[in-house]
N, C-alpha and C positions, 0 to 999 in steps of 0.2 A: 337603500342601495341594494345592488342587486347579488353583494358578496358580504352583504350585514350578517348574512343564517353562516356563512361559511365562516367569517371570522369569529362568533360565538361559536361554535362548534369546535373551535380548533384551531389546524395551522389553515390559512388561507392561501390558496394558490390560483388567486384571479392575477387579473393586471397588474404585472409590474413583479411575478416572484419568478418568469421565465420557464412556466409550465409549458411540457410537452402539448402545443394547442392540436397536434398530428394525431393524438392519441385521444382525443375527447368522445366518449362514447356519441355522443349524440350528432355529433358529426360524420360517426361512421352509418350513424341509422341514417342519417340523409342518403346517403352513398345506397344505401339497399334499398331505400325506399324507390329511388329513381330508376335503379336498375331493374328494380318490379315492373315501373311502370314501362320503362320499356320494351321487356319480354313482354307482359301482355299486350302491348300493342300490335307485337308484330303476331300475339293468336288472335287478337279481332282481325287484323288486314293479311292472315293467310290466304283466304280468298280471292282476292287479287293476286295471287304468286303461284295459285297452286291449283288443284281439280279439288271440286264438289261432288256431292251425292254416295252411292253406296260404289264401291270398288268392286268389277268383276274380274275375268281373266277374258284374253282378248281372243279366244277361242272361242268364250259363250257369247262374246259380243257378235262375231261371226254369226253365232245359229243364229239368232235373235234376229240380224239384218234376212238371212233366207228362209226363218220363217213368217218375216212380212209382221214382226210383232213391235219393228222402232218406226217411231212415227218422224223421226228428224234427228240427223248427227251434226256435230261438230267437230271439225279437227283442226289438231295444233302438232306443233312439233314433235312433243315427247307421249302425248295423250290425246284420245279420243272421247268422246260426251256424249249419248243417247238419250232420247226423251220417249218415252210409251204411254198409252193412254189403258189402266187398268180398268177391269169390270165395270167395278165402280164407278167410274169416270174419274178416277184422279190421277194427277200424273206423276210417275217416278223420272228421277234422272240418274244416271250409271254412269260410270267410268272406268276405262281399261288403257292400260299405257299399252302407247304403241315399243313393240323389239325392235332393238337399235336395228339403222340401215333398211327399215322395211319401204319398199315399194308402193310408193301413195296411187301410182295409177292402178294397181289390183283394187285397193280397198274403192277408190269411186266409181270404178267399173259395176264393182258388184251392187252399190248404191243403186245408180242408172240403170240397172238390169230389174231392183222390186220398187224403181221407180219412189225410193226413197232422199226429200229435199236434204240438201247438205252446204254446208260453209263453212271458211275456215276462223281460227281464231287466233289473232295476234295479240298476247301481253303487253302491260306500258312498258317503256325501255325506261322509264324512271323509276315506275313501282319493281322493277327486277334488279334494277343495279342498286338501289336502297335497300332491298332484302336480300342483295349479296354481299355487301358491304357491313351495313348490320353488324353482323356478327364477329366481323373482324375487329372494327371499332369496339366495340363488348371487350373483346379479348385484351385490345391494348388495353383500356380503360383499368381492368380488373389488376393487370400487370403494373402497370403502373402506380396501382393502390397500394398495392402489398410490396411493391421492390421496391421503384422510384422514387418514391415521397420517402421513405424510410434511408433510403441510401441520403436524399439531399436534403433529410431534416437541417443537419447543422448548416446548411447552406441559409436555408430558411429561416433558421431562429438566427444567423448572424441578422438578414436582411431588416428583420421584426425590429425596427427600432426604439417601439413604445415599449417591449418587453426588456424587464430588466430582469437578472436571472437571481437578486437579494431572495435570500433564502430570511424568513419572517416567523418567528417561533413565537404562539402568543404565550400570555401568562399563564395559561392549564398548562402547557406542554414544559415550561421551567422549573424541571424539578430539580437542578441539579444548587444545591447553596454550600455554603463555607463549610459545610459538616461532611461534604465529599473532597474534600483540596486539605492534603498532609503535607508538612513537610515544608511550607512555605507563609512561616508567619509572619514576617513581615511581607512580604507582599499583600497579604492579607491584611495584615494592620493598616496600607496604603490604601490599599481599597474599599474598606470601610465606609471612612470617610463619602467616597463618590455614591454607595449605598445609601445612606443616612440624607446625605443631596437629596437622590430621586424619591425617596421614603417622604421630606422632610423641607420642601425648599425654602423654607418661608424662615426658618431656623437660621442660614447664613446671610439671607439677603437683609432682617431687617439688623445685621451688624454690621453693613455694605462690602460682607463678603461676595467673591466670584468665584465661583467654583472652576477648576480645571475644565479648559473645553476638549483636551484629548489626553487620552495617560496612553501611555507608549510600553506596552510591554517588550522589555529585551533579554533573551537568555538562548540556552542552547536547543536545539529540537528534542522533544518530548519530553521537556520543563513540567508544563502545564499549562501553557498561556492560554489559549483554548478555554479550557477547563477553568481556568478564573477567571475569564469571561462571562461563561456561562453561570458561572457563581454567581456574580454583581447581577445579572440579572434576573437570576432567581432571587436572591435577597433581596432585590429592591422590588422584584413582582412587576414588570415592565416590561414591555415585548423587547426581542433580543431581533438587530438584522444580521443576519452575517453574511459576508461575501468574501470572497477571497480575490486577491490583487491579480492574479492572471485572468480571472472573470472577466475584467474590465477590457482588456486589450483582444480586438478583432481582428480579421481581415481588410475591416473598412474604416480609414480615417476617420473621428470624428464621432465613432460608436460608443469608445469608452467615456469621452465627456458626457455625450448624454446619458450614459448610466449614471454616472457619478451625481448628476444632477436630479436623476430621476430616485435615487438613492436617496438623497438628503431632504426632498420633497417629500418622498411617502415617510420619513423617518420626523418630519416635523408634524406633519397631520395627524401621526401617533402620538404627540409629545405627553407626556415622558417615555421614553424611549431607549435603547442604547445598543449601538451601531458599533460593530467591528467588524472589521479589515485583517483577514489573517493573510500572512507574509507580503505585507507592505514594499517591501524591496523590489519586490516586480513591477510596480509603477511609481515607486518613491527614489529609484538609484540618482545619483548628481546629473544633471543637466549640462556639466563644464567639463569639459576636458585637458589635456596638454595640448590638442591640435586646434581647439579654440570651442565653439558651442557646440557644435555637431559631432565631437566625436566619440564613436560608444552609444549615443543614443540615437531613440527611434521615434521618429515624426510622432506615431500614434500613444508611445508611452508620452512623450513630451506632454504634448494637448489632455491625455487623461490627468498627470499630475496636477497642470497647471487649472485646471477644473477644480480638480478635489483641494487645491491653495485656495483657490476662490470661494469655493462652498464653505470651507472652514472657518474663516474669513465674515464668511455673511452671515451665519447663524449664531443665535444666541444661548448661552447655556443655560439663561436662567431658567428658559422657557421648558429647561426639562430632557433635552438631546444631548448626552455625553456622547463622546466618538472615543473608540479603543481599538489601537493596530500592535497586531504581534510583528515580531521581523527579530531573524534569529542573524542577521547579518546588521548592526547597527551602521559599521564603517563606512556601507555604500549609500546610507543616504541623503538627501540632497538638505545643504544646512539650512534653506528657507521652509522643509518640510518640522524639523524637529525646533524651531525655535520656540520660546514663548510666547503666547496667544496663538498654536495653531497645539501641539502637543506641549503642554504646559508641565503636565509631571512624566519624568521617567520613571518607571518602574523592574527592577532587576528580576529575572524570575531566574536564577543558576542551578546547578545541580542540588539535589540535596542532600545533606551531613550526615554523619552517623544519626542522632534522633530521631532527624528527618527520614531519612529511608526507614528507620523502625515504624515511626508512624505507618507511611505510604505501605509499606507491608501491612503492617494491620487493616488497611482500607481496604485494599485488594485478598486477605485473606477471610473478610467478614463472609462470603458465600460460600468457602475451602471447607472442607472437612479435614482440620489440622492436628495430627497427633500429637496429645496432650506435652509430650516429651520434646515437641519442637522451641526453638530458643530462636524469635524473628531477631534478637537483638546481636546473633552470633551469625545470622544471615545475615544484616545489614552490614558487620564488621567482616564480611568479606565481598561486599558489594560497594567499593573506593567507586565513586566515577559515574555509578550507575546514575539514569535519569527515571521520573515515574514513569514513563512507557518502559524501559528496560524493567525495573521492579515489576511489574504488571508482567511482562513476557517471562518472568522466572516462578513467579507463582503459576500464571496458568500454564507453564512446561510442565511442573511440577505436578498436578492435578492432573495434568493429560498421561503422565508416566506411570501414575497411581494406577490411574481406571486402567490401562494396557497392564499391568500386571494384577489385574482384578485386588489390590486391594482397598477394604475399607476406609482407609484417613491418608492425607501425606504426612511422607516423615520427611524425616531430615536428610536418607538419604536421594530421595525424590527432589530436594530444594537445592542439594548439594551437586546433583548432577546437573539439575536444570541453571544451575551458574554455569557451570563449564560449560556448557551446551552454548548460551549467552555468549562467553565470553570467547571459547574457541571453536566452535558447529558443532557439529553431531560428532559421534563417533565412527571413526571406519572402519570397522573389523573384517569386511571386505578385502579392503588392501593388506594383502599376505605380504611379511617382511621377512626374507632370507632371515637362518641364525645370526650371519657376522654383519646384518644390518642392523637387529636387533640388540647386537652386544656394542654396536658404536652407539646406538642412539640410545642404551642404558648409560652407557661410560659417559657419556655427553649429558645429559642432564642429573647424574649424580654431580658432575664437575659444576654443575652450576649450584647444588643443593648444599654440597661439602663447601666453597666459598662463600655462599650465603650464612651459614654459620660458621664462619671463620670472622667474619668481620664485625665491627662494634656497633653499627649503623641499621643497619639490615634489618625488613622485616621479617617475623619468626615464618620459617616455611611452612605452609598447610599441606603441601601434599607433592608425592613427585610419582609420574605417570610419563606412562609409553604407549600408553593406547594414543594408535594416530587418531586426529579429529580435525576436522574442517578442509581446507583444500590442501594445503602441504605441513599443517602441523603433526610430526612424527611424534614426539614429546611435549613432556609442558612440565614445568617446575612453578608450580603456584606458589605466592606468595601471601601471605591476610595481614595488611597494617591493623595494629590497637590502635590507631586514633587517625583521623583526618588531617592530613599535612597542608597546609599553603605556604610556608616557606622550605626552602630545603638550602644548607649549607654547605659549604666545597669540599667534607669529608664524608657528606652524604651521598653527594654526587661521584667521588669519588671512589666510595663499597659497590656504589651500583654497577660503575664500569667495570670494574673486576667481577660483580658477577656474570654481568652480561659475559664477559671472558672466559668464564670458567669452564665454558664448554668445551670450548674449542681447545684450551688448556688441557684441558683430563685426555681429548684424545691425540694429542701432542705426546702427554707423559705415556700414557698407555701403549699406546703403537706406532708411535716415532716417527705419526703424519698426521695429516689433517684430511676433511672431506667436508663436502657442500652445505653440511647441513647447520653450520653456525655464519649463513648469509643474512638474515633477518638480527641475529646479533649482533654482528659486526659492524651495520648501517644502524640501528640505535644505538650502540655505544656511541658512532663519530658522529652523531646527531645528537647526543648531550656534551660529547665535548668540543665539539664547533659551538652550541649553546655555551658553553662554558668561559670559553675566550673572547667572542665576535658580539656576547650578548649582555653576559652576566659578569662580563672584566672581572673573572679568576685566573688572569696569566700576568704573570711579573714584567715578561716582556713588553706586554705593549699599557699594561696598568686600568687602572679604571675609566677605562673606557668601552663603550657601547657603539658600533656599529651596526648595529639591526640583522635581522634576520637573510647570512648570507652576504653581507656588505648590502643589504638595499631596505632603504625603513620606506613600510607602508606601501607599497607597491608589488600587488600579485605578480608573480612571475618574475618578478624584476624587471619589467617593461620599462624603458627609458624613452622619456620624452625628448625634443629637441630644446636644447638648453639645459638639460638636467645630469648629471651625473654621477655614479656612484659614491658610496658613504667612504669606503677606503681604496687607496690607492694598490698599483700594481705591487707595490713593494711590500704595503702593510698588508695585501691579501698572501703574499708569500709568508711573512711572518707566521701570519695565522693559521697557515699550512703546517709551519713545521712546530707550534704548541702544539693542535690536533695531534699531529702525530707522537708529538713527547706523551701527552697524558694518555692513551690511548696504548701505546708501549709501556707506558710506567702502571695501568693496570695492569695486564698481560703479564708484566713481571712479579705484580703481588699475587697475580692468583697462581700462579706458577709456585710462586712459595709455598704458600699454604698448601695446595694439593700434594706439593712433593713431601710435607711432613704428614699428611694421615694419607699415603697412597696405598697402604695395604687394605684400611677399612674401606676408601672407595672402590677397591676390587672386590671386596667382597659383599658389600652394598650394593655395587652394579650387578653383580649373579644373583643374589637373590632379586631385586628390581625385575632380571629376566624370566622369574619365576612367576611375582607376585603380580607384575603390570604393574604395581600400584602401593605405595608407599606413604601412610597418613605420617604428616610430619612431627606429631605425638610418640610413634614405634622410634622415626628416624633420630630424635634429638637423646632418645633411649637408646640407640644404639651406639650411637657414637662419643654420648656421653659415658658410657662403661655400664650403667643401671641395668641393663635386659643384653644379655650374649648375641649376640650374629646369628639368625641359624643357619643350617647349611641348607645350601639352595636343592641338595639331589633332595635332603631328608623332607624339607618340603614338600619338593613336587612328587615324592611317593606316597607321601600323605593324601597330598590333591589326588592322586590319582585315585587310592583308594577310598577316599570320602568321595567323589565321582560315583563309583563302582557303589558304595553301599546305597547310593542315592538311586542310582536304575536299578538294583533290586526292589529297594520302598515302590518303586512306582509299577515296577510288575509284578509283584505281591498281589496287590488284593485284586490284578486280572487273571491269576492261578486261583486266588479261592472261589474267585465266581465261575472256573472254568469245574471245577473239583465239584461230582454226585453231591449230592445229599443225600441226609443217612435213608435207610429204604430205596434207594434207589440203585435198578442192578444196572453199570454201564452196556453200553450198546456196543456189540462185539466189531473187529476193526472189519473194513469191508474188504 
């Protein structure tokens, strides 16, 4: 076949991988080649459009006729043609245009006078409107190569209906196997198995095993699923397809079935093989709605799903074709999509643990130049949450902060900003903040730092900062858990809301008001204790019970169908009103306690804060425990000032000594 040298070679991108066909070199040499030929047509048929012979000026054409030396003219509109008979006996012919407006009855007069023959010459009116035309067609032609076709490529490759846009990675290009994927062993462990399959089939069939014809990976965006993908088919050594769910879905009804069909065709002519579908949800959502079949979906997703049920359906898995779809939205998809015999194993891919993130650090720091003093395992314990794409965006910030300050390895303090950075943007030292802007938003995140160490619960604070970052964070009071939570208890839940509080508490105590900047705490506090009462039935009042998210289970937005209606009544959502509001008061009133018993150290905490910017929560638990004294914030910042000042001497130091003679040399007197 005529794509055999292409598939040895490499990745393949003939029929059916949705190559740019606009762009194939040798399509464009057609395009030039033709154009050649028709310039040079129109230089062999210039003679028909145009004059021959040698060009004179129409002054010496004149002498020529009164010295009786042209033996016959010809005339036309725009030019005149002369024939002579030389010495020799051979004959020339000449041409001189005639000046616009000139008077044809002079020139035949003076003919008629040396008795010189003459006639006129009319051009074809086809060979001139085809050599005036010509050129314009050229023009469009050339325009339309380079704009048009390019503007309505996508038009074109919708139209293209043999071409499928499956991206085909053969077995050279799969280098990616289980020794690149951290942090997630059992999913690994699940997929093993499906490896050992395509390695090995002969091993489960003669025990009248069947292997999974789809495994479903599910988890959050930048899990991995991707990347374990591509693993199983490196390990198994097997061409990999992947396409992704929006791929499928056109402008034109009836285009995504035939991908889907033309998908599973070239994935079987591979076999062994294995096929994945990244974020499946885009043609896998429910087909039923509350207003009956039609609502919510769309003609063309319908017909694509209802293809790819059928394909799944029809193929065999002995024969060596696993099918694997990511989708980080499991809830929306349709239950005839995920049953058994079409996606037979689920596979969970979730964030990963403390361990886990150690690992995924060490993956992503194998190409880092990591100073020897760094501790990944003190990274990953302050990265709760993180996914491996975030892990991955904290090292290479890290590495990028290095080189900008030209040094050698990262440390820890390069990994320690690129979290923040992560977790709350950049820094804006840009945005200048008044002094008594500055001294609320020190007061205010002292007050959250001073009841986080007030309470029993709480995790120990890492760091408390005023440098603004991201689009309104003025402050930020970090926290670092020792271990990974998945349950949390109602005195837990309860330290939190009073920290969340403690802000807006401290500048209560402080200046006997409040200001804007504890809005983002205020809405998570009543968002864990609305979760508190309406979710997690910690209120006495209405007991253990569970009304869902807002009084509505399962349902984005709370959209209500007809016949359907909310989980609690008008009465029980007032209930639920005035807990919110009890717990959410009854924080406010604990941290209010607490600040009022150490408020002399959180004023003096917050003046230096306005010094430092930055307070490791090492110094802070030192200070307030009694271990290390307070210092005073003036004696600080006259410190700073003059470790500043010795600093811009060091640096213009050694541009005086390269400014300063050397010895034997007399300076050059001033001018």
């Amino acid at each position: 076949m005529a794509g055999d040298e292409e598939r040895k070679r490499g990745r393949w991108t003939g029929p059916g991988t949705g190559s740019d066909q606009g762009g194939d070199p040798a399509r464009r040499m057609r395009w030039f080649v033709w154009m050649a030929v028709i310039l040079g047509g129109l230089f062999l048929l210039r003679p028909l459009f145009g004059t021959t012979g040698n060009e004179i000026e129409y002054s010496d054409f004149l002498d020529r006729i009164r010295q009786g030396r042209v033996d016959e003219v010809r005339i036309a509109d725009t030019f005149v043609e002369g024939t002579l008979t030389r010495a020799d006996g051979t004959r020339e012919v000449f041409t001189a245009i005639r000046p616009p407006n000139l008077d044809a009855q002079a020139l035949t007069d003076l003919l008629d006078e040396n008795s010189i023959p003459y006639d006129g010459v009319q051009p074809s009116g086809f060979a001139t409107f085809i050599y005036a035309l010509l050129p314009t067609l050229l023009l469009i032609g050339v325009l339309y190569f380079f704009f048009m076709r390019r503007a309505g490529g996508a038009a074109a490759a919708a139209l293209n209906l043999g071409k499928n846009k499956v991206r085909i990675y053969d077995r050279k290009e799969m280098k990616t196997t289980f020794g690149d994927v951290a942090g997630l062993d059992e999913a690994v462990e699940e997929l093993r198995e499906i490896v050992d399959f395509l390695m090995n089939p002969k091993k489960y069939q003669r025990l009248g095993g069947r292997i999974p014809k789809g495994v479903l990976l599910l988890g959050p965006p930048g899990c991995g699923k991707t990347l374990l993908a591509r693993a199983v088919a490196g390990e198994a050594n097997v061409p990999f397809f992947f396409m992704s769910g929006s791929e499928f879905v056109e402008m034109f009804v009836g285009l995504g079935a035939a991908r889907v069909r033309e998908l599973f065709n070239q994935a079987k002519e591979k076999a062994p093989a294995l096929v994945f579908l990244d974020e499946l949800d885009t043609i896998g959502k429910g087909r039923m709605g509350g207003m009956g079949g039609g609502f919510g979906s769309h003609d063309e997703r319908e017909q694509t799903l209802n293809q790819l049920l059928v394909e799944m359906d029809g193929f065999d898995s002995q024969k060596g074709v696993i099918n694997m779809a990511a989708t980080n939205r499991p809830d929306v998809l349709d239950p005839a999509l995920v049953r058994p015999g079409r996606f037979d194993r689920q596979v969970v891919v979730d964030r990963p643990d403390l361990r886990g993130r150690e690992a995924i650090l060490k993956v992503h720091a194998r190409g880092v130049a990591l100073d020897p003093t760094v501790e990944l395992s003190l990274i990953a314990s302050r990265t709760p949450g993180f996914t491996g794409a975030d892990l991955a965006n904290v090292v290479n910030e890290a590495a990028l902060l290095a080189a900008r300050r030209e040094k050698d390895s990262v440390t820890s303090t390069e990994l320690e900003e690129a979290i923040d950075r992560v977790v709350a943007g950049l820094e804006r030292k840009s945005r200048v903040m008044s002094e008594k802007e500055r001294e609320i938003v020190a007061v205010h995140e002292m007050g959250h730092a001073m009841v986080a160490l007030g309470v029993p619960t709480a995790d120990p604070v890492h760091r408390v900062s005023i440098i603004p970052r991201g689009a309104a964070a003025l402050g930020m009071t970090m926290q670092r858990p020792l271990e990974d939570r998945y349950l949390l208890q109602e005195q837990e839940l309860e330290d939190r809301l009073a920290i969340l509080l403690g802000g807006r508490t401290a500048e209560e105590i402080t200046f006997g008001k409040i200001s804007t900047g504890a809005q983002n705490d205020l809405e998570r506090a009543t968002e864990i204790a609305r979760a508190m009462v309406a979710e997690y039935g910690m209120s006495e009042k209405l007991g253990p019970l569970s009304f869902g998210r807002d009084g509505f289970r399962g349902r984005e937005g709370g959209i209500l169908f007809p016949g359907e209606r909310p989980e609690m009544s008008d009465a029980t959502a007032r209930v639920v009103d005035e807990e919110v509001a009890r717990l959410v008061n009854a924080a406010h009133d604990r941290a209010r306690e607490i600040l009022t018993e150490c408020r002399e150290q959180m004023e003096q905490l917050s003046g230096l804060l306005m010094v430092t910017e930055v307070i490791e929560g090492d110094d802070l638990r030192a200070y307030v425990s009694g271990e290390r004294p307070i210092p005073d914030p003036d004696a600080v910042r006259e410190e700073r000032r003059e470790e500043a000042r010795r600093e811009a001497e060091r640096e213009a130091s050694p541009t005086e000594e390269l400014s300063r003679p050397g010895p034997g040399v007399i300076p050059a007197p001033n001018q």
